[in-house]
C-alpha positions as CSV (number, residue, x, y, z in Angstrom):
1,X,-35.7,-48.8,105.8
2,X,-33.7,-50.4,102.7
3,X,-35.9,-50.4,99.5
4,X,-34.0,-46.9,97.9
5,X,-37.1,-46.0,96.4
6,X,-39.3,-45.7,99.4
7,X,-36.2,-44.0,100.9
8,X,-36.9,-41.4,97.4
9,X,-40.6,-41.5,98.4
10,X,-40.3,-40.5,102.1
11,X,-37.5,-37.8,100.7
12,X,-40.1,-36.4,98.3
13,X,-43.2,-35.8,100.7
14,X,-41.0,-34.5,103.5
15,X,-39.2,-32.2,101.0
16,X,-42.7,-31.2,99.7
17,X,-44.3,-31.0,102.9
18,X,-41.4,-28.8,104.1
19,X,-41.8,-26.6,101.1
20,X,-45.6,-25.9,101.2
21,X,-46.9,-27.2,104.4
22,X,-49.2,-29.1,102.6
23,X,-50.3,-33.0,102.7
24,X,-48.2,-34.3,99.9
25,X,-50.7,-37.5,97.8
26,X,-49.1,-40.2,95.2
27,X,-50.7,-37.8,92.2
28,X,-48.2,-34.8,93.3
29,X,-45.3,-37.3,93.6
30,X,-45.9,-39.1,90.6
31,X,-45.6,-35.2,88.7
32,X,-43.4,-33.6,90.6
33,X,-40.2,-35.9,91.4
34,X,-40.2,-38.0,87.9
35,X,-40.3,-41.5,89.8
36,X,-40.2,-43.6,86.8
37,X,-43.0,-45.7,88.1
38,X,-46.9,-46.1,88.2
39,X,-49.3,-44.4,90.6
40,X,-50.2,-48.0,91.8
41,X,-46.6,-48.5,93.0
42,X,-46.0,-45.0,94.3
43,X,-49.0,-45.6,96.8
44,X,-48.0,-49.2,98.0
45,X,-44.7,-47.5,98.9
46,X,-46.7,-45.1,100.8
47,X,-49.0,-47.2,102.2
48,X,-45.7,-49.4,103.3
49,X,-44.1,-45.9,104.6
50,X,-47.1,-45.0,106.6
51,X,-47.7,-49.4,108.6
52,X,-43.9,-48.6,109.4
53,X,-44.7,-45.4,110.9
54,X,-43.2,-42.9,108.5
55,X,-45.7,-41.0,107.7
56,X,-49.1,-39.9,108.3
57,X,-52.7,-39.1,107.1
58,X,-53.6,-36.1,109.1
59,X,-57.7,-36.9,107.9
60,X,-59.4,-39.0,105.5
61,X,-58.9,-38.2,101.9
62,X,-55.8,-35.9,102.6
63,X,-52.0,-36.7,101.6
64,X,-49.9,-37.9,103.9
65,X,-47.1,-36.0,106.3
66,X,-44.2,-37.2,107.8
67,X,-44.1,-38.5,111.3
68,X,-41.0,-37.6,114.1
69,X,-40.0,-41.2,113.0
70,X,-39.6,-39.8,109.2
71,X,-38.3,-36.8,109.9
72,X,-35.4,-38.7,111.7
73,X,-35.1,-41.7,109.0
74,X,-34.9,-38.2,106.8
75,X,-32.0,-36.6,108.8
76,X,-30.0,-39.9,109.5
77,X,-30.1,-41.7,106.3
78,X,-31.5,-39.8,103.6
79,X,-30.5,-36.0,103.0
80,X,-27.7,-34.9,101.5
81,X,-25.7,-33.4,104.6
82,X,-22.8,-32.4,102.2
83,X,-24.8,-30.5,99.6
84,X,-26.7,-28.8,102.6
85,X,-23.1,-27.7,104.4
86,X,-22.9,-26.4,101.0
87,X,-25.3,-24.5,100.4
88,X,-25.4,-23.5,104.0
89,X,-22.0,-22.0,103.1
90,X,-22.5,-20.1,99.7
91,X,-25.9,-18.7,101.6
92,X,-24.0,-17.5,104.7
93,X,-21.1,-16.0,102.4
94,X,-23.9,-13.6,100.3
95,X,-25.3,-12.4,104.2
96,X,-22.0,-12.1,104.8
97,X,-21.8,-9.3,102.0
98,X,-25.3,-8.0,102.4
99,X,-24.3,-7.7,106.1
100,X,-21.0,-5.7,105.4
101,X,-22.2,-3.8,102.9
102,X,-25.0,-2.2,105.1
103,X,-22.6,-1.7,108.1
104,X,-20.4,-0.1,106.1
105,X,-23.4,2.2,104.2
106,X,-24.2,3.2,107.9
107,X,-21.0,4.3,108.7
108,X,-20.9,6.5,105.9
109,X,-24.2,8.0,106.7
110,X,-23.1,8.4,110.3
111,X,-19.8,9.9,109.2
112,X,-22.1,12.6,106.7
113,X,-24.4,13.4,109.1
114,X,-21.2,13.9,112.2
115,X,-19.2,16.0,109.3
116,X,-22.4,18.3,108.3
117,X,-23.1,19.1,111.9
118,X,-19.7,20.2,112.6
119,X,-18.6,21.9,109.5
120,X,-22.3,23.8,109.2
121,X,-21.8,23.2,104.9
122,X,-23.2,20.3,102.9
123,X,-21.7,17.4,103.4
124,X,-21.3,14.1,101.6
125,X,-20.1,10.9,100.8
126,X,-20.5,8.6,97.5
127,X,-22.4,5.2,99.0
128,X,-20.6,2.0,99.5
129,X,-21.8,-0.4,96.6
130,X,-24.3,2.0,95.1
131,X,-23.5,4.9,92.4
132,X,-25.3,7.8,94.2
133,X,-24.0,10.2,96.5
134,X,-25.8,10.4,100.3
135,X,-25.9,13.9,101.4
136,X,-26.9,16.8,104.0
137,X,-27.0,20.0,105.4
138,X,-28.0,21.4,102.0
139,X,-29.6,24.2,103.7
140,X,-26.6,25.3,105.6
141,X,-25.0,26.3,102.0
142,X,-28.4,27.5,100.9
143,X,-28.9,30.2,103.5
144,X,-26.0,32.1,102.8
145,X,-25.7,35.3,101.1
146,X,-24.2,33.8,97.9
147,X,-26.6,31.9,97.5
148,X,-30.0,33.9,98.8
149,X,-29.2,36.6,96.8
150,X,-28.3,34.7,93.7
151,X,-31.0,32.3,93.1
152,X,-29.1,30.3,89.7
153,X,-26.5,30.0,91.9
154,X,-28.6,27.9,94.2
155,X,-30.5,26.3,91.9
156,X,-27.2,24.6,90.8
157,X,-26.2,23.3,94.0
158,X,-29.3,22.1,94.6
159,X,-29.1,20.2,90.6
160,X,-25.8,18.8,91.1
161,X,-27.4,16.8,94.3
162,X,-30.2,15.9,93.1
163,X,-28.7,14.8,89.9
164,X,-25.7,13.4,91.1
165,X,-24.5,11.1,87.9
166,X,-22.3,14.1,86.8
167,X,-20.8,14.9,90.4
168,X,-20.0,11.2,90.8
169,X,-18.2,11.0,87.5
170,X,-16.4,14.5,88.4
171,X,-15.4,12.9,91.6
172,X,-13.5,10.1,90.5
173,X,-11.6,12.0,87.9
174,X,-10.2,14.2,90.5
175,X,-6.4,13.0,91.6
176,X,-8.1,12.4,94.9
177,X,-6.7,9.6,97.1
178,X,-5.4,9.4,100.5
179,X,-4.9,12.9,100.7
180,X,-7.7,15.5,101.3
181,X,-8.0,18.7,99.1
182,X,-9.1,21.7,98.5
183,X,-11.3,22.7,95.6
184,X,-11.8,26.8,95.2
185,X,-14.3,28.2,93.0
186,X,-13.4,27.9,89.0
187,X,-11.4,25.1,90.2
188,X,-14.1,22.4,90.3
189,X,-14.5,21.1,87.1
190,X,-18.5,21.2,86.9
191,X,-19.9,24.1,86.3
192,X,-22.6,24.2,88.6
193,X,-20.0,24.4,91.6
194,X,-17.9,26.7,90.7
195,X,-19.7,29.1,93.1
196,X,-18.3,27.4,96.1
197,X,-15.8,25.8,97.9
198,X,-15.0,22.0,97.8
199,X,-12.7,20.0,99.9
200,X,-13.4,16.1,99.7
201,X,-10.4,13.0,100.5
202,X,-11.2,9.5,99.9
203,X,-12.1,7.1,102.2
204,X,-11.6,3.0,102.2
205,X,-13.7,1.0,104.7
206,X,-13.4,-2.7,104.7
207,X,-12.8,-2.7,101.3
208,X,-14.8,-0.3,100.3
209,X,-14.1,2.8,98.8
210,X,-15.6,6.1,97.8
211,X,-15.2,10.0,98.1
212,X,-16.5,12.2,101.6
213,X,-16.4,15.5,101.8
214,X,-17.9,19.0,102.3
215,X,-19.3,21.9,100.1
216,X,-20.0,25.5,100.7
217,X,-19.6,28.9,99.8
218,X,-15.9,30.1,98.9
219,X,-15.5,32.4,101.4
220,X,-15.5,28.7,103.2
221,X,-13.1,28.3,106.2
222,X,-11.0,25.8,104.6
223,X,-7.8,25.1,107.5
224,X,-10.8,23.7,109.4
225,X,-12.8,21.9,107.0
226,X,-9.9,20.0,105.3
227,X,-8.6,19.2,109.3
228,X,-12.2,17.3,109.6
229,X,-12.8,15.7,106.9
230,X,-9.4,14.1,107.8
231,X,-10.8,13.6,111.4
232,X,-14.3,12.5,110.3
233,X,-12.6,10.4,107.5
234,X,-10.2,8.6,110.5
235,X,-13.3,7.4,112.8
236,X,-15.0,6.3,109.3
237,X,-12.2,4.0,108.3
238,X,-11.1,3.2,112.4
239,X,-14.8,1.6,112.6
C-alpha cells in the first residue's frame, strides 16, 4: 500500500477497532480522525482497503474490521514503533513505582505485625508514601493495669491512633534518625502519651523513609524493646 491516506484510513479503523471492539464505518472516521475529506472519498478508500484485503465486513450493513493482512500492513509500515517504545517506557516506569511502593508498604506491615508479636506493646510504623501510621497490638497496651483502671488514659492511646495527624507531625519533629530512642512518660511531647513508654528509630527502605516503633505502658521493659526495634528495623531495611 502507497496512497498515505489509505495508509491514515487503515490506521484509524484498526486503532478504533482496537479501542472499542467495534466495526469502525466511514461516518465514525469522517468525525473522529479529522480527515480533511468527504464521506464519498473516505468510503472509496475503504472499499479500495477492503478488494486489497485489508479489511473486512463482518455482515451486511456493519463497519468494517481489519483483516491478519491489515493488522500486519499496521505493524510493518504504519505505527509509530518509536512513540509506542515510548510510551511503553514511561508506562513501565509508573508500575515500576506502584510496584515498589507496595513491596515496600508490605514490608512495613510485616515488620509491625513481627515487632508487636514479640514486644507484646503496640507497635507501629508511618506507611511508605502515605501520611498515616499502620499499627497493632493496641490491645496488648490496653489490658494493662494503667490503663484498665484509668479509662482517660486509654481513651488517649486509643485517640492518638485513630487520629494519627498529630502523632505523625510529633514524629518527625523528634531528633530521630538512625539511632533508636527511648521516650519515658512526660517525655513525649503529645499529651495523650505521656502515660506510656515510647521507643521508635527510623527506618529507610529503598528509598523510602519513615518512623517504626513500639508503645506501652512506662513500666515498659525498655533494654529489650529498643534491642528490637533495632533487630526488627535491620530485617526491614535488609529486605
Amino acid at each position: 500500500m502507497t496512497n498515505e491516506r489509505k495508509q491514515q484510513v487503515l490506521k484509524a479503523i484498526i486503532k478504533h477497532f482496537i479501542d472499542t471492539a467495534e466495526p469502525v464505518g466511514s461516518n465514525t472516521i469522517i468525525v473522529n480522525y479529522n480527515f480533511h475529506v468527504s464521506p464519498a472519498t473516505i468510503r472509496n478508500d475503504m472499499a479500495t482497503l477492503e478488494n486489497d484485503g485489508f479489511i473486512y465486513q463482518p455482515h451486511t450493513s456493519a463497519g468494517r474490521i481489519p483483516t491478519t493482512k491489515g493488522y500486519r500492513e499496521y505493524v510493518e509500515k504504519i505505527a509509530d514503533i518509536e512513540k509506542a517504545k515510548k510510551e511503553a517506557t514511561k508506562v513501565i516506569k509508573e508500575l515500576s513505582e506502584e510496584y515498589k511502593t507496595q513491596k515496600a508498604k508490605e514490608y512495613v506491615y510485616d515488620a509491625v505485625q513481627l515487632l508487636s508479636r514479640a514486644t507484646a506493646t503496640a507497635s507501629f510504623a508511618t506507611v511508605p508514601d502515605s501520611n498515616r501510621t499502620f499499627y497493632l497490638g493496641l490491645s496488648n497496651v490496653l489490658k494493662q493495669p494503667e490503663f484498665t483502671q484509668n479509662t482517660i488514659h486509654a481513651s488517649q492511646v486509643i485517640e492518638m491512633f485513630e487520629h494519627g495527624d498529630n502523632f505523625i507531625t510529633t514524629l518527625k519533629s523528634l531528633n530521630v534518625e538512625d539511632e533508636t530512642k527511648a521516650f519515658i512518660g512526660e517525655e513525649n511531647i503529645l499529651e495523650q502519651i505521656q502515660s506510656c513508654g515510647m521507643v521508635v528509630t527510623k527506618y529507610n527502605i529503598n528509598g523510602f523513609k519513615g518512623f517504626l516503633g513500639v508503645l506501652g505502658p512506662t513500666r515498659m521493659h525498655y533494654p529489650f524493646n529498643i534491642a528490637m526495634v533495632e533487630q526488627i528495623k535491620t530485617l526491614l531495611e535488609n529486605n
